[in-house]
C-alpha positions in Angstrom: 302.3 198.4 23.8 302.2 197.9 20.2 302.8 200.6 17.7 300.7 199.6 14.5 301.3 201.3 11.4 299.5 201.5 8.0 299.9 203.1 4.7 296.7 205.7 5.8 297.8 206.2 9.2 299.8 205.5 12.5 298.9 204.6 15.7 299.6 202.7 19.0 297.4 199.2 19.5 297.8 198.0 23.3 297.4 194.6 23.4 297.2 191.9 26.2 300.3 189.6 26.6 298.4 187.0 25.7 297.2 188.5 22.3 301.1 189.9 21.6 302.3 186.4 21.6 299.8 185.5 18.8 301.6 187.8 16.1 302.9 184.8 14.1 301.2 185.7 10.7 303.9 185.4 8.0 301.5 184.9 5.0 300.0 186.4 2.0 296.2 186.6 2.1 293.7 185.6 -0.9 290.5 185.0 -1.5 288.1 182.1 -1.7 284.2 182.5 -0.4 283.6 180.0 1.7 279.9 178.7 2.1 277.6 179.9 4.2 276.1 178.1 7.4 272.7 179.0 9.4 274.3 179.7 12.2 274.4 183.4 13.7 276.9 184.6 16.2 275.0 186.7 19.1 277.2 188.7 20.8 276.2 191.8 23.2 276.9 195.5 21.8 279.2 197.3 23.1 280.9 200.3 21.8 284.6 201.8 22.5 286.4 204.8 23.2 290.2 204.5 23.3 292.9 206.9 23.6 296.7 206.3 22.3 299.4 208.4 23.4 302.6 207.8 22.2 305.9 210.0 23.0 309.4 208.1 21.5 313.1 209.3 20.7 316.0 207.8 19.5 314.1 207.4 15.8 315.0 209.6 12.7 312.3 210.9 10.9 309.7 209.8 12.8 307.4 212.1 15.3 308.6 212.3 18.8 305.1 212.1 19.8 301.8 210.6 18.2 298.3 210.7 19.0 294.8 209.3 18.3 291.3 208.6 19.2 289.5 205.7 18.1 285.4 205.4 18.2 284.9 201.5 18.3 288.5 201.0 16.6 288.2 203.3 14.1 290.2 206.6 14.1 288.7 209.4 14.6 291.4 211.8 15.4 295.4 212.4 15.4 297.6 214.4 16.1 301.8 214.4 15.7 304.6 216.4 16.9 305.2 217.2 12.9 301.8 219.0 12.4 301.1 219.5 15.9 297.6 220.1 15.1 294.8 217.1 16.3 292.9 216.5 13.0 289.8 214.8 12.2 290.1 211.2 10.5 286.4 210.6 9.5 284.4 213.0 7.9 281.1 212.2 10.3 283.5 213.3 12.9 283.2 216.8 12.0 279.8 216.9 13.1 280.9 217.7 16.6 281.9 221.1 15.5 278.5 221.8 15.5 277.8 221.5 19.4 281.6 222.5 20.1 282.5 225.0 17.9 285.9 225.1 19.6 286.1 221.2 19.6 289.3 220.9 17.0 291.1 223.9 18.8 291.0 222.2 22.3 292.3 219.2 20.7 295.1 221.2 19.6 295.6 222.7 22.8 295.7 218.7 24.3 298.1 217.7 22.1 300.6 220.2 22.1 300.5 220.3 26.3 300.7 216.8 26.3 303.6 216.4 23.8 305.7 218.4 26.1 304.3 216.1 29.2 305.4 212.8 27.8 308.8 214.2 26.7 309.5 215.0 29.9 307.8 211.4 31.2 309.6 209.7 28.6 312.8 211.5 29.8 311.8 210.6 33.7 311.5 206.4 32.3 314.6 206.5 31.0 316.7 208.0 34.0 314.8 205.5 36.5 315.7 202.7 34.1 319.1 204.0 34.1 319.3 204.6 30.2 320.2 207.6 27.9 320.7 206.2 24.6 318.9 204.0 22.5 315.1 203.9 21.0 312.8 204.2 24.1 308.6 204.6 24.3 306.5 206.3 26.8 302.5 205.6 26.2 299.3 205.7 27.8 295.9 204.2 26.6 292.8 205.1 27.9 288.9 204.9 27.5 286.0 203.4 28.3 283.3 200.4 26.8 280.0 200.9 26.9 277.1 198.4 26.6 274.2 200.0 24.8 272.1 197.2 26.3 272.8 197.3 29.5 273.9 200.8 30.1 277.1 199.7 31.7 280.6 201.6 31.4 284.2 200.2 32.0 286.6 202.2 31.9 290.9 201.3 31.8 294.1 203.9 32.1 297.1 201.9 31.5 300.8 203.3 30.8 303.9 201.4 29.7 307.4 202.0 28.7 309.3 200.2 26.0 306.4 198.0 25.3 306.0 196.9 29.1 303.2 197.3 31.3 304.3 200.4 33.4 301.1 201.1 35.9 298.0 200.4 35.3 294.7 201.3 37.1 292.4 199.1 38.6 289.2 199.7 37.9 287.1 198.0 40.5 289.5 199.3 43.2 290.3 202.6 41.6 294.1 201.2 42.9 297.0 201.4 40.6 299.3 198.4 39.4 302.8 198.3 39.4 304.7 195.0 38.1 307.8 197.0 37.5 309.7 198.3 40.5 310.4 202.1 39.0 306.6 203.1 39.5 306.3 201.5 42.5 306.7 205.3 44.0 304.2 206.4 42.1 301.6 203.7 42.4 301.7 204.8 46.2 301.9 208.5 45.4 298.9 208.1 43.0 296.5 205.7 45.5 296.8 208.3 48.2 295.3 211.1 46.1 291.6 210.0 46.6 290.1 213.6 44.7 292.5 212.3 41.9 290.9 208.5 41.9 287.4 209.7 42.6 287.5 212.1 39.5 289.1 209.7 36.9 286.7 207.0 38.2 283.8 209.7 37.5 285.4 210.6 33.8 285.9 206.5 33.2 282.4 205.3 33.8 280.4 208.7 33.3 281.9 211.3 31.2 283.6 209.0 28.8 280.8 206.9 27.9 278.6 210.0 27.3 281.0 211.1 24.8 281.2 207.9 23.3 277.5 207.9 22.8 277.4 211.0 21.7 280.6 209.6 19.0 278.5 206.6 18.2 275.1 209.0 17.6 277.6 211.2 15.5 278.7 208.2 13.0 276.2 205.7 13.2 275.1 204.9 9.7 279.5 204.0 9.1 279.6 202.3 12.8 276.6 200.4 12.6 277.2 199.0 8.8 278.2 195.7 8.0 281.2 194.9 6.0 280.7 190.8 5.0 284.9 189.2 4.3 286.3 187.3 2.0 287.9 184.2 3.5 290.7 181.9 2.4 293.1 179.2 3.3 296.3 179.5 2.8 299.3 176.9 3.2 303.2 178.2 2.7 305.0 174.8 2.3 303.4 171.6 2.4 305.0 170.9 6.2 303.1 174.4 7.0 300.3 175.1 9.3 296.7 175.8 7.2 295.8 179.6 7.9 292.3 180.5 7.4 292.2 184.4 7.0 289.3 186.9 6.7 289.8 190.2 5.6 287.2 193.1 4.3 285.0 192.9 7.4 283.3 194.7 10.0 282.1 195.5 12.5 285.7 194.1 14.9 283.1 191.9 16.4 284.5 188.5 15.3 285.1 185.4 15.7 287.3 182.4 13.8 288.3 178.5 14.9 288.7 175.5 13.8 286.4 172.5 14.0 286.8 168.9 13.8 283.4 166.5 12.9 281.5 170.0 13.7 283.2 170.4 17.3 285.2 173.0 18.0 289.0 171.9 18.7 291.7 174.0 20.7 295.2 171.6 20.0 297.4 172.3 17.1 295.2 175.4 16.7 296.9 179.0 17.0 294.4 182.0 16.7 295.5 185.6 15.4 294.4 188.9 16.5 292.0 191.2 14.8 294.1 193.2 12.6 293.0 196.7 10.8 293.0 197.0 7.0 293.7 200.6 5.9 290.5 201.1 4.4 288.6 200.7 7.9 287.6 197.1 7.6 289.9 194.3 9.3 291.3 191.1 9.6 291.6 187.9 11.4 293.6 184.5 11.0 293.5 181.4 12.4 296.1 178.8 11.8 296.2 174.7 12.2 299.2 172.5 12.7 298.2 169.3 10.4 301.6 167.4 10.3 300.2 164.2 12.4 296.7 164.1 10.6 296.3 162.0 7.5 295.5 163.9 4.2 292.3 161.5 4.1 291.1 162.8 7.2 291.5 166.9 6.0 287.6 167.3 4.8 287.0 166.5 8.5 288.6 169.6 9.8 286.6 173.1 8.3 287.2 176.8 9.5 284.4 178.9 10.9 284.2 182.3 10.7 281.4 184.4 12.8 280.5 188.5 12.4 278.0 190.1 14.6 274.8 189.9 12.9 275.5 187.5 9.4 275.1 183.8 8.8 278.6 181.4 9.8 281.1 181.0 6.8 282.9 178.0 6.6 285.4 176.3 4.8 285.8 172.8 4.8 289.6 172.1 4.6 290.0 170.3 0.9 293.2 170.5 -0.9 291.6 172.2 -4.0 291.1 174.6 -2.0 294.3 175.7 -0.3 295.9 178.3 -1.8 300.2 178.1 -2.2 302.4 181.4 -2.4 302.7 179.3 -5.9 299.3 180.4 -6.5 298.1 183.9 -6.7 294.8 185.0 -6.9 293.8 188.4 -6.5 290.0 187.8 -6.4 289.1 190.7 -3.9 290.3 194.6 -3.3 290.4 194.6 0.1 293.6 192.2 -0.2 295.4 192.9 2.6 299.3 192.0 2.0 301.1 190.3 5.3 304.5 189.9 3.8 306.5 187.8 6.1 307.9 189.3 9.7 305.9 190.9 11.9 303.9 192.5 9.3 304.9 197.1 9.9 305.2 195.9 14.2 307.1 197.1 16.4 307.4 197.2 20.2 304.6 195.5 22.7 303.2 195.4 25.6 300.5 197.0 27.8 300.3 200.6 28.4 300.9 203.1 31.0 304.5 204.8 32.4 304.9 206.0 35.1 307.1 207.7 38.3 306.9 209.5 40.9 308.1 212.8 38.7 305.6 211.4 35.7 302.5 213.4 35.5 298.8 213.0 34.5 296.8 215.6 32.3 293.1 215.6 31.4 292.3 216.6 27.9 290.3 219.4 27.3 287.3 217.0 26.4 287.3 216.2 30.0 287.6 219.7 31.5 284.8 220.8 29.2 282.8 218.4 32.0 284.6 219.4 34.6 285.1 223.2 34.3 286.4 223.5 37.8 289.0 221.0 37.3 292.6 221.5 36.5 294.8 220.1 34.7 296.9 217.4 37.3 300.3 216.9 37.4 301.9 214.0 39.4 305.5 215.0 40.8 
């Protein structure tokens, strides 16, 4: 799992291996519109609700454990070891104080039960991968999507340790996955509970989606807006790859490539992930490798970038209209600055721990559905 951090807040991004091996954006973004093409990207509508737990040591002043919720990959809530109070992060969020008066307190309560949980989990990892010292993670993410076309839910419960998938849960099988050998114990420990499976199935596909409707309802006018970007291309050295970057937009549902003679083209090509700007928009790059194609033949080559809802932008690739880091140009304010590295990363992977001794809690948003459920605890 990935922790991302910003200057307005931190939280943990889990990430497929194939996306983690796209962070290779070492370049400052700036602006230049790019004109605008008939074309509209349809894509179907479907809302998120993700949970990030995150419990860490071996790091001086920094939070031995971090929380959040995020409503279609914007934060809603978080919560730290340091305040040790779950706090709202938008203020439409609020609004669920007035159906759950004791909403915020609950949260509380989660958080500081579960901080003591993945100490102890994250204490468990380490023993069973035979290490004491040393910076070591223990997170979970979990949620649900849901299609407000269809109806449909899918939900995912996925732990890892030191940026490694851990266990994950299969949702079509309601069977857990273990690729590393220290939770094979609990992978067997945790299929044989079948109340166990039956109720996080229920809480994946029915409870959580309900929320996040209710979430969605909650901060539509902000969810449903669109953000339009400003786009750019961007070259380093003159033996550098051509990034095309977007940043300013939203919603997250995007999409960027590269086209040759108005066909789509995969080699040379290396795509970015979406990225979050700390004002609640994001980001997205993609990046061609233009060392064996004559200068004359550039205007072939133009990037395309697609939001939900909006006409294509696209850039034809022209040398007037590559930007050097000799050449600054701050022509926007949502600038977002990717100053070589890995841009505030650290640690990746997918995202679920667990053992044997590791245990499982339901937050008290799920237990206010299930009032005769307790709390669970794996041993």
């Amino acid at each position: 799992m990935l922790l991302e951090t910003s200057k307005l807040y931190f939280f943990p991004v889990c990430r497929s291996k194939e996306e983690r091996q796209k962070e290779k954006v070492q370049t400052i973004s700036f602006i230049i519109i790019g004109s605008m093409r008939l074309n509209v990207l349809f894509l179907t509508v479907k809302h998120s609700l993700k949970y990030f737990y995150t419990a860490s040591s071996g790091i001086k002043n920094f939070p031995s454990y971090v929380s959040a919720g995020l409503v279609d990959d914007v934060q809603i809530s978080y919560c730290d070891s340091n305040i040790n109070k779950n706090i709202p992060k938008q203020d439409w969020i609020k609004k669920v104080s007035s159906e759950y008066p004791n909403y915020w307190k609950e949260e509380t309560q989660t958080c500081q039960v579960k901080q003591r949980i993945f100490k102890a989990n994250l204490e468990i990892a380490k023993q069973r991968f035979n290490q004491t010292e040393g910076v070591h993670f223990y997170q979970q993410m979990y949620g649900c999507e849901w299609d407000d076309e269809t109806g449909e839910a899918r939900g995912y419960d996925e732990f890892g340790y030191d940026g490694e998938d851990l266990i994950t849960l299969n949702p079509k099988t309601q069977e857990w996955i273990a690729p590393k050998p220290q939770a094979v114990i609990t992978k067997h420990k945790w299929d044989h509970d079948k109340d166990a499976a039956e109720h996080e199935k229920y809480y994946l596909t029915q409870i959580c989606a309900e929320w996040l409707q209710k979430y969605v309802n909650y901060g539509r006018s902000s969810l449903m807006r669109t953000d339009l970007p400003s786009v750019s291309l961007l070259q380093r050295t003159p033996s550098s790859p051509v990034s095309c970057i977007a940043t300013g937009f939203y919603p997250k549902r995007a999409e960027m490539f590269w086209r040759k003679n108005g066909e789509e083209i995969h080699d040379g090509v290396d795509k970015g992930e979406i990225l979050p700007n700390n004002d609640g928009t994001f980001q997205m790059s993609a990046h061609i490798d233009l060392r064996s194609v004559p200068t004359e033949d550039w205007p072939k080559y133009e990037c395309v970038f697609q939001l939900y809802g909006v006409n294509d932008i696209t850039n034809r690739l022209e040398k007037t209209r590559i930007l050097t880091n000799g050449l600054i140009l701050f022509l926007s304010e949502k600038l977002l600055l990717l100053v070589g590295g890995k841009s505030a990363r650290s640690y990746s992977g997918a995202c679920r721990g667990s053992s044997s001794g590791w245990h499982h809690y339901w937050s008290p948003v799920e237990r206010r559905r299930n009032n005769d459920e307790q709390p669970k605890h794996f041993q």
